[in-house]
BALO-551398 format. One record per residue (C-alpha): residue number from 1; residue in one letter; chain; z, x, y. Coordinates in steps of 0.25 Angstrom, whole numbers, plus 5000, padded with zeros to 4 digits. Example, Ala and Ser with C-alpha at 12.3 -4.5 7.8 and 13.67 -1.06 7.14 Angstrom:
<pts>
     n   res   chain      w      u      v
     1     a       A   5031   5049   4982
     2     s       A   5029   5055   4996
</pts>
This chain:
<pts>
     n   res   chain      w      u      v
     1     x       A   5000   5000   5000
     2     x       A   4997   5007   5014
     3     x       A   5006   5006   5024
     4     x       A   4998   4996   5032
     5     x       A   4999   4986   5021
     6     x       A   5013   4991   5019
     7     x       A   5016   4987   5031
     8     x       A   5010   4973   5031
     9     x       A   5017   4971   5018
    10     x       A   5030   4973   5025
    11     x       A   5026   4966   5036
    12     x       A   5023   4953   5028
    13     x       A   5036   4953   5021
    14     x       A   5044   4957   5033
    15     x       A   5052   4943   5031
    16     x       A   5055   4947   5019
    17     x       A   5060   4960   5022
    18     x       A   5069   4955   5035
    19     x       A   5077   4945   5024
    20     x       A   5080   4955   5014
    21     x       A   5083   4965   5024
    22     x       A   5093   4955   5031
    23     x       A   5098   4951   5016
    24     x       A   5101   4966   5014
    25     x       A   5107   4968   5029
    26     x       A   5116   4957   5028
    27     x       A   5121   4959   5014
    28     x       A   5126   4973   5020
    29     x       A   5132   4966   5033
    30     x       A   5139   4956   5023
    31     x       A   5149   4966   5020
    32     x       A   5153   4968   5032
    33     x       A   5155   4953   5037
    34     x       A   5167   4946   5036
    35     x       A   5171   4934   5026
    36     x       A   5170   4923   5035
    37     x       A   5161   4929   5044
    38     x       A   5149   4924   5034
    39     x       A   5142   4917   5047
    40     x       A   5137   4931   5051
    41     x       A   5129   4933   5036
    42     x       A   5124   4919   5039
    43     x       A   5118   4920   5052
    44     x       A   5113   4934   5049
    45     x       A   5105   4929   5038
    46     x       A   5099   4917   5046
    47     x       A   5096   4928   5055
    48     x       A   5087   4935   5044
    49     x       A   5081   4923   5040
    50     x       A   5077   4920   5053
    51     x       A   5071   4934   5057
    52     x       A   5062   4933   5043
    53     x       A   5058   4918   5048
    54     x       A   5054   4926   5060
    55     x       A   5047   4936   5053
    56     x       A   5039   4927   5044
    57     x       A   5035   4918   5055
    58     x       A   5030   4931   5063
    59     x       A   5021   4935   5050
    60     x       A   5017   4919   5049
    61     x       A   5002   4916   5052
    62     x       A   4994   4927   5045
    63     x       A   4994   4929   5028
    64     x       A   4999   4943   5027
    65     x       A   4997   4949   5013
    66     x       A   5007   4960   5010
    67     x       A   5011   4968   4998
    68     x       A   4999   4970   4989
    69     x       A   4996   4953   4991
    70     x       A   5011   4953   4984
    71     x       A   5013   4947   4996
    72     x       A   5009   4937   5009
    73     x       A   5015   4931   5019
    74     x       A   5005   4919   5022
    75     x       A   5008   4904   5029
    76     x       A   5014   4899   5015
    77     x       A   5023   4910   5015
    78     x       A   5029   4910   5028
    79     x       A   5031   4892   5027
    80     x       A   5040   4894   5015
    81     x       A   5046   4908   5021
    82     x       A   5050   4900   5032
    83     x       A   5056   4889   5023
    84     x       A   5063   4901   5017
    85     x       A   5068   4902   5029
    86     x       A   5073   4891   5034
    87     x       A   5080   4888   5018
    88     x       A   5088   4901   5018
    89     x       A   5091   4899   5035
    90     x       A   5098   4884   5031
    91     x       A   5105   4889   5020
    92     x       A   5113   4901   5026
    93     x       A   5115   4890   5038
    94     x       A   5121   4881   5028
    95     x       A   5128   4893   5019
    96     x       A   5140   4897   5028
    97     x       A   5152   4887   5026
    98     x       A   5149   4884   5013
    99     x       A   5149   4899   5010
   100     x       A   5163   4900   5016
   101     x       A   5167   4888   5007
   102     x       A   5163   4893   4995
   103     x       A   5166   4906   4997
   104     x       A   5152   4913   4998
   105     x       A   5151   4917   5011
   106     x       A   5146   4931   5006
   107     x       A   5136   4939   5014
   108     x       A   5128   4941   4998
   109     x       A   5125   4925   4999
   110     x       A   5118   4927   5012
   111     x       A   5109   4939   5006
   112     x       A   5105   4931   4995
   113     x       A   5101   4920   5002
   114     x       A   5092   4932   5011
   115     x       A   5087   4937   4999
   116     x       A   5083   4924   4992
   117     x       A   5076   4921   5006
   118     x       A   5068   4934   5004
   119     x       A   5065   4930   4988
   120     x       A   5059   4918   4994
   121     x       A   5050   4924   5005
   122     x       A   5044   4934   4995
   123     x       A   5042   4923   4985
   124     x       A   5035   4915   4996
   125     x       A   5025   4926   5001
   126     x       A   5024   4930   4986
   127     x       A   5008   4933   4982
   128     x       A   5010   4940   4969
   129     x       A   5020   4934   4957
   130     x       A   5028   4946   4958
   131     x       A   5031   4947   4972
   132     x       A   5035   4932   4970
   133     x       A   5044   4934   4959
   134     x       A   5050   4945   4967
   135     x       A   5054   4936   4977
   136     x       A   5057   4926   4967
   137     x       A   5067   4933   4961
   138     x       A   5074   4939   4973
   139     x       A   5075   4924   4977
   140     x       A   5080   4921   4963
   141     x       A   5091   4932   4962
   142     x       A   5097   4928   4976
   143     x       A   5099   4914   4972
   144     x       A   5103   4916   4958
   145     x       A   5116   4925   4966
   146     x       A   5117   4914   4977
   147     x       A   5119   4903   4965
   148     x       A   5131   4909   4960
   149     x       A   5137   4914   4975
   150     x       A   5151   4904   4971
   151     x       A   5156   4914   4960
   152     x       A   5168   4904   4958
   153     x       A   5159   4892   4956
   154     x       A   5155   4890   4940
   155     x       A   5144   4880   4946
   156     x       A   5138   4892   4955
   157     x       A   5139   4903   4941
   158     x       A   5133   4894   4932
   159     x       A   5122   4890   4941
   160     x       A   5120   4903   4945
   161     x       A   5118   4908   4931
   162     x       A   5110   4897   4928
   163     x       A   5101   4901   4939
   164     x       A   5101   4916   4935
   165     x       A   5096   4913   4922
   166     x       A   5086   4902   4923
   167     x       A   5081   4909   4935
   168     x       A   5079   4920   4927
   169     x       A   5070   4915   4917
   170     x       A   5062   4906   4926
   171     x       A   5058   4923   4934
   172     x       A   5057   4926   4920
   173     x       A   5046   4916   4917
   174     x       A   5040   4918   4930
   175     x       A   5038   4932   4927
   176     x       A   5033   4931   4916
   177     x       A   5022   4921   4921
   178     x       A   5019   4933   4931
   179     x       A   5017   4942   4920
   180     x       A   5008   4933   4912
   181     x       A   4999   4932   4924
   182     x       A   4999   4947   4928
   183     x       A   4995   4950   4914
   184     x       A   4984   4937   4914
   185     x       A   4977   4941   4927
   186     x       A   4983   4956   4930
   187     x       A   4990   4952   4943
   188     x       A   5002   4945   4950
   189     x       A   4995   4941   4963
   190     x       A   4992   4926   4965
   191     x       A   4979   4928   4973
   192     x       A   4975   4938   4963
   193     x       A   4978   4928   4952
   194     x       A   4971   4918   4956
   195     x       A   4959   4927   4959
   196     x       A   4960   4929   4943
   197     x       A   4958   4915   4940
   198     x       A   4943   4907   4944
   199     x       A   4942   4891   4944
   200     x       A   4935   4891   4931
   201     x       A   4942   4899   4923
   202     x       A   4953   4893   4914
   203     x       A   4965   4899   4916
   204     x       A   4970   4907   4904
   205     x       A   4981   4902   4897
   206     x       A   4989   4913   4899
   207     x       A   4989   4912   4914
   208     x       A   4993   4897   4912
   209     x       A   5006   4902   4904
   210     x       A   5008   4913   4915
   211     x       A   5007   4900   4927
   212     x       A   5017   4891   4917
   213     x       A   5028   4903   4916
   214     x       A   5025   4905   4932
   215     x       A   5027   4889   4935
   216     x       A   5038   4891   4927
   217     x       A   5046   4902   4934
   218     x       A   5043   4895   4948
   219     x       A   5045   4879   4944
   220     x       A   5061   4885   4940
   221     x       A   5063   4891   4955
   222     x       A   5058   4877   4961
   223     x       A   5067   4868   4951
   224     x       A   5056   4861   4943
   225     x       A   5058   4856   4931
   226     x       A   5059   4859   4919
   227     x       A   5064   4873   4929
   228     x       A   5076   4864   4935
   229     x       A   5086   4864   4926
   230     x       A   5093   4877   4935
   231     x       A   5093   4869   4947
   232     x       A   5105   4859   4945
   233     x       A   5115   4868   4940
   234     x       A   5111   4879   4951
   235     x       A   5110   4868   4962
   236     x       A   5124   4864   4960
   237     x       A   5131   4877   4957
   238     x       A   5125   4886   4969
   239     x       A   5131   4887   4982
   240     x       A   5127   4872   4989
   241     x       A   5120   4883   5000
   242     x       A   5113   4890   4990
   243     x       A   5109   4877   4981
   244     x       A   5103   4871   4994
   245     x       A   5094   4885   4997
   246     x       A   5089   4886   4981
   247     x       A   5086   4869   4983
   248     x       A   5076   4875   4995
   249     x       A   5072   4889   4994
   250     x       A   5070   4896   4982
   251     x       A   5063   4882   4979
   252     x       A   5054   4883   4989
   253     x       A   5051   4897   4986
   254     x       A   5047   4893   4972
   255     x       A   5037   4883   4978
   256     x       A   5031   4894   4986
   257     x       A   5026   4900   4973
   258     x       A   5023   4888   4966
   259     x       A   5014   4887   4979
   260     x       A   5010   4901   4980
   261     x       A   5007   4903   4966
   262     x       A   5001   4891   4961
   263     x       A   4993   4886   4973
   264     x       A   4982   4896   4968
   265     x       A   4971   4896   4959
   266     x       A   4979   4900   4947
   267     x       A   4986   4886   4947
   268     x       A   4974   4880   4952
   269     x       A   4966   4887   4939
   270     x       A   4975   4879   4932
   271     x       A   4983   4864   4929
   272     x       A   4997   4869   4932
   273     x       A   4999   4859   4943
   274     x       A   4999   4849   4932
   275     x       A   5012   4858   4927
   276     x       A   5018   4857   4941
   277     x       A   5015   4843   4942
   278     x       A   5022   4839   4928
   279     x       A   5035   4848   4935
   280     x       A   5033   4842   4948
   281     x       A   5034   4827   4943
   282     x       A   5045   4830   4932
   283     x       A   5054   4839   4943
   284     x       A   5053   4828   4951
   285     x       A   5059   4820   4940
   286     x       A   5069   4825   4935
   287     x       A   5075   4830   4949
   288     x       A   5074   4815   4954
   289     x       A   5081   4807   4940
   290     x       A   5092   4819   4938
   291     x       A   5097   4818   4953
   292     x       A   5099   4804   4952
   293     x       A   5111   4806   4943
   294     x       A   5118   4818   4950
   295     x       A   5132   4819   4955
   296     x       A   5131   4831   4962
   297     x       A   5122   4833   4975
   298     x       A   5119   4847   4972
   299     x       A   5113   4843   4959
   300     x       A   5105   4832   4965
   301     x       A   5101   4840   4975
   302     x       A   5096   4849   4964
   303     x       A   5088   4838   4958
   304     x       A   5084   4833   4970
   305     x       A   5078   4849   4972
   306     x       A   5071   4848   4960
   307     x       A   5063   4833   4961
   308     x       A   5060   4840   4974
   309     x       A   5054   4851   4968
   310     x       A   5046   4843   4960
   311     x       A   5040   4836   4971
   312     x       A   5036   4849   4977
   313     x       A   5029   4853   4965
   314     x       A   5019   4842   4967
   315     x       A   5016   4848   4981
   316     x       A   5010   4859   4971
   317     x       A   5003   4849   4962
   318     x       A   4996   4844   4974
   319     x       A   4991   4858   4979
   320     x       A   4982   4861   4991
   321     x       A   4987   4865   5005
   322     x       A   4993   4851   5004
   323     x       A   5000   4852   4993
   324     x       A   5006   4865   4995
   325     x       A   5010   4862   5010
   326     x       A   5017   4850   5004
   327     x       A   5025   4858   4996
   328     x       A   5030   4867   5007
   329     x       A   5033   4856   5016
   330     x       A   5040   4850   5006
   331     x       A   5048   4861   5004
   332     x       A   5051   4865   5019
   333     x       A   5056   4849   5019
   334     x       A   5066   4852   5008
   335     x       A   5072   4865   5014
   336     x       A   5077   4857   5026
   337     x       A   5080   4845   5018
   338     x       A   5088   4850   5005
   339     x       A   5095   4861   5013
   340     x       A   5100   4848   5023
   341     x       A   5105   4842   5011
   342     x       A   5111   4855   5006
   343     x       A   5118   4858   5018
   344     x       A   5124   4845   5018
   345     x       A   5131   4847   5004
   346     x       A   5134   4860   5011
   347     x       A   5140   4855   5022
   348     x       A   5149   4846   5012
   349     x       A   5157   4857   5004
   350     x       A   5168   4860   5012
   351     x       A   5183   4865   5009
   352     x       A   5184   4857   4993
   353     x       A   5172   4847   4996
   354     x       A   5159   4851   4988
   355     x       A   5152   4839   4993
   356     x       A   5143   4841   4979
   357     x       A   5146   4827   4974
   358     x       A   5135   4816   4979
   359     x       A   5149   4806   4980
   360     x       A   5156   4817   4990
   361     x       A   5146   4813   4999
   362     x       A   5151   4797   4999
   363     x       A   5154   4792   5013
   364     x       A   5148   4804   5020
   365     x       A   5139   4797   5030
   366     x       A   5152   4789   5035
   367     x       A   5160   4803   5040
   368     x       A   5148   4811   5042
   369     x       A   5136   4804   5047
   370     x       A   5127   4813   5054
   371     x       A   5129   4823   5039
   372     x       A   5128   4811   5031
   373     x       A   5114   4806   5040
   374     x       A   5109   4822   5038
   375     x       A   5111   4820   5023
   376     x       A   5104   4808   5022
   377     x       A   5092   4814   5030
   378     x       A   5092   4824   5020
   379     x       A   5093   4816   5008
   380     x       A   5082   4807   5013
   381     x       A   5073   4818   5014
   382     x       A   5075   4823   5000
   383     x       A   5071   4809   4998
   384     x       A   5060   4808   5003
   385     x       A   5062   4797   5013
   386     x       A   5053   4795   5026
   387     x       A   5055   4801   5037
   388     x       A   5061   4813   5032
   389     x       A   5056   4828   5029
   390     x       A   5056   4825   5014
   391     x       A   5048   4812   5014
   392     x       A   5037   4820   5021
   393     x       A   5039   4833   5010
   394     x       A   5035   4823   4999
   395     x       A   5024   4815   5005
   396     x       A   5016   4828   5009
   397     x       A   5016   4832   4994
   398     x       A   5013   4817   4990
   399     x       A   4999   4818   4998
   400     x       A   4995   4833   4994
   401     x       A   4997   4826   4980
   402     x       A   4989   4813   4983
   403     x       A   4979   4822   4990
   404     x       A   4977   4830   4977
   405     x       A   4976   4817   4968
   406     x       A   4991   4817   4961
   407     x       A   4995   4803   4966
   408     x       A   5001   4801   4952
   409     x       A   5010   4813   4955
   410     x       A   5013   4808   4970
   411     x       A   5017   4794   4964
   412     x       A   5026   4801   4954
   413     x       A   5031   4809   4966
   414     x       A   5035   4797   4973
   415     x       A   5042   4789   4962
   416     x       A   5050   4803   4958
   417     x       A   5054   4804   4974
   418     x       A   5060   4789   4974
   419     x       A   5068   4793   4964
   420     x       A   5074   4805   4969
   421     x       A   5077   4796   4982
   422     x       A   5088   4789   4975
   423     x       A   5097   4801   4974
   424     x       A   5096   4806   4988
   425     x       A   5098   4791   4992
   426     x       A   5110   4789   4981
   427     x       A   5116   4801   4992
   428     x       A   5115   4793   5004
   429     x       A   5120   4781   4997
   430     x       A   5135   4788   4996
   431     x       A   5134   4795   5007
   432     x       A   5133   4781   5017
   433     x       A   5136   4771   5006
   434     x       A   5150   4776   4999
   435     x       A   5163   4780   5007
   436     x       A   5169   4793   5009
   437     x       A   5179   4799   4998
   438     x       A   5183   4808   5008
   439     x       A   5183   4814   5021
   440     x       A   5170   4825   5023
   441     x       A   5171   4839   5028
   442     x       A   5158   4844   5029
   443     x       A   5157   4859   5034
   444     x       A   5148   4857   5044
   445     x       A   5145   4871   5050
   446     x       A   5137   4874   5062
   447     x       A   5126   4882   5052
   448     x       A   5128   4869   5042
   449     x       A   5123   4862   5055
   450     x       A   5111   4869   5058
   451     x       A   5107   4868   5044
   452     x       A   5108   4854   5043
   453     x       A   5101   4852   5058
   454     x       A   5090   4860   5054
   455     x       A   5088   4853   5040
   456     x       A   5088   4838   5047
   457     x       A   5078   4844   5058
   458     x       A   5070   4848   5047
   459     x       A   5071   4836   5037
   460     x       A   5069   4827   5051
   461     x       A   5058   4835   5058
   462     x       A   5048   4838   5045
   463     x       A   5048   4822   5043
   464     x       A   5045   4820   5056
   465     x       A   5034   4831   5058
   466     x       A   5030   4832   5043
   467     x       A   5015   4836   5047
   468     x       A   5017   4848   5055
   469     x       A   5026   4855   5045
   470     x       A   5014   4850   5032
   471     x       A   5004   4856   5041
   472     x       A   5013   4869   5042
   473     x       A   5015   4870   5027
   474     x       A   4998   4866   5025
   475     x       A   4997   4877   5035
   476     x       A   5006   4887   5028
   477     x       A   5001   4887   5016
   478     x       A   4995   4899   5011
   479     x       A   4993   4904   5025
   480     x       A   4983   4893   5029
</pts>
């Protein structure tokens, strides 16, 4: 590599570099903070995520190419980098009382939640499979640690060794879909792969196998079935800050790839999205029927993660710029609104109140209105329920579908999204139809506030200007 292209490269991933950097800085200036002083780590961290948001908004505008085409930084790259962003930003916002309650309030946490930032980025810009297993296993590794952060917490052990070793097989078969396809075609890179494969060729077998074992590895970090079953058990053991980033982050990292990878001719080659159709139906399924029976918010809402995924999925059924910028918007749409409902369940632990149990939230619109009227904006949205943010998410990917012909799959859609209304209904029903049992202390923090402000703006805003932020996501993707 000469040291023009060296320097390009570095210039490309220079957002990258800025958040491990700071992620390595601020794991040094940990040490010398002191306990109870954990607000320093957190507004430091939103300080590097903010000058990386910086950066990659200064590269924005032209595809840059970078490490041997390992690597580019292009219109697709910089939306989701930018979603990265705004993910991590709200959960170190929402992070710092809840830290101090359960005793986390380490500057380790902070880094990881850097590090798994950076993961996602170098997914997101990823143009070769190893490149995109790097950052997928930087992400992985971070969040496998962050899991099991409450050492006294048997939920938070078990989940994290859960995590550890179904995530492990799921890189494990990833790889080894990698491998298959180095040894099939000779290389790693999608643009060269693709240039291996002509229209009128049959795809080879082999190469089939090679797709199933990478659909495989990705559809586990999204939470499609039959890859959920780690997604309860880890939802519900994390950290509440932590379960509300892997609900948004690493989940819109795996669609990034999904989207990257097979949005190309070698899918196109082939009848996969007939695979991801059958996943993205029976996701939406099983997320919708098992919700209706929890007890437990934070298992619901893990449910409720994976119907939502599956409806996602059928944004990459549909295909085209349409389909692909339905999926991102839907995406962006989620970030605000999950984390809003997060962050209310945050706000909600407090001295020896967990506020995990849906009946802890009986009465909660008569003491608290104004959190009980956030809530419900929130829980509507996930719904799907006009005019919010999340009705708009899923009408865009019912038209790119209709547009492509699958009205049978946007009738399905439809039906499945009725049902899943019910448990986010079933909520409001307790909050404003039951008395309180007791009196509610939420620990509402000024950083709590900005989170929650800027999750309502979102969830408001995006359902009152959906167009302009679907033509940012057609215009974003890859670099058109």
């Amino acid at each position: 590599m000469t040291p023009a292209a060296l320097l390009q490269s570095v210039l490309a991933s220079l957002p990258e570099i800025v958040v491990i950097t700071g992620a390595c800085v601020l794991l040094i200036v940990g040490l010398f903070v002191p306990k109870g002083r954990s607000h320093v780590l957190v507004w430091a961290s939103i300080a590097i995520v903010a000058a990386a948001a910086a950066a990659t908004l200064a590269l924005a505008g032209v595809v840059r190419p970078a490490y041997s085409g390992m690597f580019v930084v292009d219109g697709f790259a910089s939306f989701f980098k930018m979603l990265f962003y705004l993910a991590t930003a709200l959960t170190l916002l929402l992070s710092p009382k809840y830290a101090e309650i359960e005793k986390i309030e380490r500057s380790e946490y902070y880094v990881l939640l850097l590090f798994a930032l950076s993961g996602m980025m170098i997914m997101a810009s990823g143009t070769d499979l190893l490149s995109i297993y790097v950052g997928l296993e930087l992400m992985a590794l971070s969040t496998y640690v962050l899991t099991g952060f409450l050492r006294d917490d048997r939920r938070s052990n078990e989940a994290a060794l859960k995590y550890v070793i179904l995530g492990a097989v799921s890189s494990g078969i990833f790889l080894y879909g990698v491998s298959l396809v180095y040894g099939l075609t000779g290389t790693t890179q999608l643009d060269a792969i693709a240039a291996t494969l002509t229209a009128d060729a049959p795809l080879d077998p082999g190469l089939l196998l090679a797709i199933v074992f990478i659909v495989t590895g990705l559809v586990f970090k999204v939470g499609a079935v039959p890859f959920h079953m780690w997604v309860p058990d880890i939802y519900e053991g994390a950290p509440t800050t932590i379960t509300a980033f892997l609900s948004v982050g690493p989940k819109a990292a795996g669609f990034a790839v999904i989207l990257r990878v097979f949005l190309n001719p070698l899918i196109a080659a082939s009848d996969v999205w007939i695979v991801v159709a059958v996943i993205a139906v029976v996701t939406m399924a099983l997320g919708s029927f098992v919700a209706l029976v929890q007890d437990n918010i934070k298992r619901l809402l893990a449910y409720s993660s994976i119907a939502h995924a599956g409806f996602a999925l059928l944004g990459v059924v549909a295909g085209g710029v349409n389909g692909v910028a339905s999926v991102m918007l839907y995406l962006l749409i989620y970030v605000f609104m999950n984390l809003g409902i997060f962050g209310i369940v945050i706000m909600m632990r407090n001295s020896d109140f967990s506020g995990e149990a849906i009946e802890d939230y009986a009465g909660f619109a008569k003491s608290h209105r104004v959190l009980a009227l956030l809530m419900l904006l929130f829980l509507f949205s996930l719904a799907g329920i006009p005019p919010t943010a999340g009705f708009f998410a899923k009408f865009y990917v019912l038209v790119a579908l209709i547009e492509q012909g699958f009205i049978a799959l946007a009738v399905i859609a439809v039906l499945l999204s009725a049902v899943a209304a019910y448990f986010y209904i079933r909520i409001v029903m307790v909050m404003y139809m039951r008395e309180p049992a007791g009196a509610f202390n939420p620990a509402l923090t000024l950083p709590v506030r900005i989170a929650l402000a800027i999750t309502a703006a979102g969830t408001i805003g995006i359902g009152l200007f959906p167009a302009w932020f679907l033509s940012l996501a057609q215009q974003s993707v890859f670099g058109s």
